[in-house]
N, C-alpha and C positions, 0 to 999 in steps of 0.2 A: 411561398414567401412568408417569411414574418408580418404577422398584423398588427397592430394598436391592439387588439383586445387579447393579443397573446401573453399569459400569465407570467413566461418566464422566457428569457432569452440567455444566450451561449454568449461567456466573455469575449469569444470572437465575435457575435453579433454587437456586444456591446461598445465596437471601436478599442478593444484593448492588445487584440494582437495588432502583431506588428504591421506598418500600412505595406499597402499593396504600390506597386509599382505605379498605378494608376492615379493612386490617393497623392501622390505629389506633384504630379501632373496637374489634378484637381486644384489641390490648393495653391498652386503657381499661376494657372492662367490666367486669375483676374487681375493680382497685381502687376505680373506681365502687362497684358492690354489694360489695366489702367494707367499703366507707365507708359506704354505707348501713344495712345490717346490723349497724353498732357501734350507730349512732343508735338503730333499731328496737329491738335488746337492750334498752339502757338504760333506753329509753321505755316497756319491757313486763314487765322485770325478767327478760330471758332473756338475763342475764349470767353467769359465772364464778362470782361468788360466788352466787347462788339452790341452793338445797338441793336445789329441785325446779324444772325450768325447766317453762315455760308448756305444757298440754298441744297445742298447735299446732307446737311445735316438732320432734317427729319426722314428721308430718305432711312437712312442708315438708323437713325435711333428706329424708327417703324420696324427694320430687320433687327434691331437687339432685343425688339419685344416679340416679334416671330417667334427668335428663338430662345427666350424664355420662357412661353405660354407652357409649353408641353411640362412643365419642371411640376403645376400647378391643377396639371392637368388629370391626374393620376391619381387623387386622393381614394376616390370611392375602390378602383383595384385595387392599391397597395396599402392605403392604411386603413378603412373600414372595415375589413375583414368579410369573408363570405355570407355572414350573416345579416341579412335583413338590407343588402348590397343594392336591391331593387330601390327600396324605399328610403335609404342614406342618397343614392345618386340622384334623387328626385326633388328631395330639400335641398340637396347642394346647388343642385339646378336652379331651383327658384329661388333661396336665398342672391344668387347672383345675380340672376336677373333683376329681382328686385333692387338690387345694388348698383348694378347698369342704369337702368332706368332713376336712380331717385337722382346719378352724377351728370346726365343728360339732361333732367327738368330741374334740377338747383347746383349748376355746375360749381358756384363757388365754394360753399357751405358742406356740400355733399363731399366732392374730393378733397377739400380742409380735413374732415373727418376722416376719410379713408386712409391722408397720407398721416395722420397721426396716429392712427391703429396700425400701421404699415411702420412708424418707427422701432414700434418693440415686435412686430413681427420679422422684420428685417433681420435689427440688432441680434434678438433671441435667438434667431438660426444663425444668425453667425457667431452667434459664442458657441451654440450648441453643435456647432460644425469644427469647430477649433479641439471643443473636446472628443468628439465621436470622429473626425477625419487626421487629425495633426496627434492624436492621443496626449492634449495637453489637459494636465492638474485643471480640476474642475475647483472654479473658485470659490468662495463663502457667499455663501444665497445675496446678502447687501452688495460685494464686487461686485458681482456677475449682473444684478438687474443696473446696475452704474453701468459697466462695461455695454449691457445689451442697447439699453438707452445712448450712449454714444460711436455703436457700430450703427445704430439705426439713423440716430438725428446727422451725421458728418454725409454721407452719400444723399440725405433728401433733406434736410432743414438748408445746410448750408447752401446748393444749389439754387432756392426759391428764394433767396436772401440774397442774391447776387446785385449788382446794378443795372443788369441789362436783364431781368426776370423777366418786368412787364412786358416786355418786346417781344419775348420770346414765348410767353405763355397766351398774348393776345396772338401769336399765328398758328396756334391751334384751338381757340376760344376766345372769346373777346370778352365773359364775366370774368374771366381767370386773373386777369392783372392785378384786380384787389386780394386776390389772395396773397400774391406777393407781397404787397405793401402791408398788409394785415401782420405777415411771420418773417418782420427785418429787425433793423437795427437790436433790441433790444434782445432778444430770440437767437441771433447769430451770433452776439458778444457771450452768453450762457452756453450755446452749443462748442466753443471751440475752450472757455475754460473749464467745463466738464472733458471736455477733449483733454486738455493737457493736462488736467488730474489724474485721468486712467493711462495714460500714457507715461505716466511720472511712476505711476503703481506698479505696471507692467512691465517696466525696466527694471526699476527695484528690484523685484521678485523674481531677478530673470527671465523674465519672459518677452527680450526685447523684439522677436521676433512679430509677437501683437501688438506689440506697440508700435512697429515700424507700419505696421499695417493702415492704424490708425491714421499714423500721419500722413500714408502716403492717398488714404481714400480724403483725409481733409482737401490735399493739397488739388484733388478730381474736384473735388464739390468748388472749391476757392476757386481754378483757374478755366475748367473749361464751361463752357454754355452749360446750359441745363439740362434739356433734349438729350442732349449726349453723352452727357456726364452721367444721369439715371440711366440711360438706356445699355450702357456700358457695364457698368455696375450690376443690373439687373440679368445680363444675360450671361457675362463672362464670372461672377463672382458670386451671386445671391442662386442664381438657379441650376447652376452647374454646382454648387457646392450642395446643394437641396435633393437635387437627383443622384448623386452620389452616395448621401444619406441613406437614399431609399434603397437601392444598391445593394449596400454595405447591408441594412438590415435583415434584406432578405435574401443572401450570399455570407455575410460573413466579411468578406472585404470588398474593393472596391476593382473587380476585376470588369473585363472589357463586354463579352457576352451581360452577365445580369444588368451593366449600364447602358447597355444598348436596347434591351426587354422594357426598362424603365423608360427610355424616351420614347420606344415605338407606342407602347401603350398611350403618350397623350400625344400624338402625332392627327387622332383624328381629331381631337378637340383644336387641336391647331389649323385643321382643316375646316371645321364647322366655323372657328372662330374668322377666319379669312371671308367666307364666304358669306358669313353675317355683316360683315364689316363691309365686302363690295355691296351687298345687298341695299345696304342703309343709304349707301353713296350714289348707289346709280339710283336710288328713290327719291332722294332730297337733297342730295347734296352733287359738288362738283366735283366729279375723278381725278381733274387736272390736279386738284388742290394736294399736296402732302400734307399740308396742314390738317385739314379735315379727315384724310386717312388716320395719321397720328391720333387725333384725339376718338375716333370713333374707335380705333384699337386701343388708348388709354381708358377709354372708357369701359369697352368690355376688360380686359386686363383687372384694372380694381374691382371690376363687380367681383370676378372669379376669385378677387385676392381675398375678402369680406369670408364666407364659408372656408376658404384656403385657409385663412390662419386660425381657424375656430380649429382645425382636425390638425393643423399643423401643430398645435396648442399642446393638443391631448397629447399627440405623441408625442412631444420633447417631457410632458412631465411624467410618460407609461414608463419611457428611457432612462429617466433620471431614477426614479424608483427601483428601475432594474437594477444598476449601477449601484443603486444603496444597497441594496440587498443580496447583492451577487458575491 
């Protein structure tokens, strides 16, 4: 497969032939299941404003972060490169850990910081997905970090801004509610008119198809819970567009075999990662609780995200560089 530290890539690696069958698939499913998931909230009352969302609701965000891990999982095979593979997978390791652990002993302060490194990691892959999966015109370096800042801040700012946050974030932690109250009012009126700026741009310049996007993840963040609204997002939209990426780089397009290579490869960390997580619970905590499953699986999640977007980093600017020079 193509690496990060690979000098030169093929314009079909670089997303410019034409998408593959799959690559439309890719880019439909999230806003699919994000359009589905507003209807379902509404219809069950696991909206935004419920005090208390449906107890099924962390249930199911726990399974959207299942299956997102594996997306995250994969760094050290597919973008580190063969070289010095033992001692890349060993820092990434510890860096997480380390990252686990600092969201476990200062949960507010610690995931405060992760989710706002998590905005332009977000964002960035998904602009960066827009031009490498959808083969759309890559923006001028000032659009694009705007754009990346409000594909990141609409799916996780507006969600933790919601009215019923505190409620929802005290049943998987009980430091967590200030966090909410800390990133409102003032924070959500800025995210949504950065929102309608890029969205104003985006039509402009024809490209109403990202713009539709925008407003259709606002409308995730605005109407449903929170829990579900990220965990939606996260699996159907941020990690399936992520592993597709990887896919496409080291194939060329976004065919069925190499996307199925790329998830088998983080399938074990998905295992290790389950297995940490029941471990923790049957230790110190209560299995009944989904609460408690949720945040000891949010908890590892961000650590892994911490290292995850340092290599995700690299490679979106090895790619861009290709792109210039190809």
């Amino acid at each position: 497969m193509a690496h990060l530290t690979s000098p030169t890539a093929s314009p079909a690696q670089l997303g410019t032939s034409p998408a593959a069958p799959l690559t439309s698939w890719v880019l439909r499913t999230g806003p699919v299941a994000v359009a589905v998931t507003i209807v379902v909230a509404v219809l069950t009352g696991a909206t935004s404003a419920s005090a208390a969302p449906p107890a099924w609701v962390p249930w199911v965000a726990l399974g959207c972060l299942a299956l997102g891990i594996p997306h995250g999982a994969v760094d050290n095979l597919v973008l580190l490169g063969a070289e010095h593979r033992g001692r890349s997978a060993a820092m990434y390791v510890l860096a997480a850990a380390a990252a686990t652990g600092g969201i476990l002993l200062w949960p507010a302060p610690a995931f405060g910081a992760v989710i706002a490194l998590s905005v332009w990691h977000f964002g960035s892959g998904d602009v960066e997905s827009l031009s490498d999966l959808g083969n759309a015109r890559r923006e001028t370096r000032p659009w694009s970090i705007v754009h990346a800042l409000v594909l990141g801040s609409v799916p996780l700012v507006l969600p933790l801004t919601g009215g019923s946050t505190g409620a929802t974030l005290a049943l998987i932690q009980h430091d967590l509610p200030q966090l909410g109250q800390a990133a409102s009012g003032g924070v959500r009126i800025v995210t949504l008119l950065l929102a309608l700026v890029v969205v104003v741009h985006l039509a402009t310049t024809g490209r109403r198809a990202a713009a539709a996007e925008i407003l259709l993840l606002a409308a995730l963040g605005l109407a449903v819970t929170p829990l579900l609204a990220f965990g939606v997002y996260f699996a159907t939209w941020h990690a399936l567009r992520h592993t597709a990426r990887l896919a496409q780089d080291g194939a060329g397009a976004v065919h069925l075999r190499p996307l199925v290579r790329v998830v088998a490869a983080g399938l074990p960390a998905l295992a290790l990662t389950a297995a940490a997580v029941t471990l923790t619970l049957v230790t110190v905590g209560d299995v009944r609780r989904p609460g408690l499953w949720l945040w000891a699986g949010l908890a590892l999640v961000w650590g892994l995200t911490v290292p995850h977007m340092v290599v995700v980093g690299r490679f979106d600017v090895a790619r861009r560089r290709a792109v210039a020079t190809a």
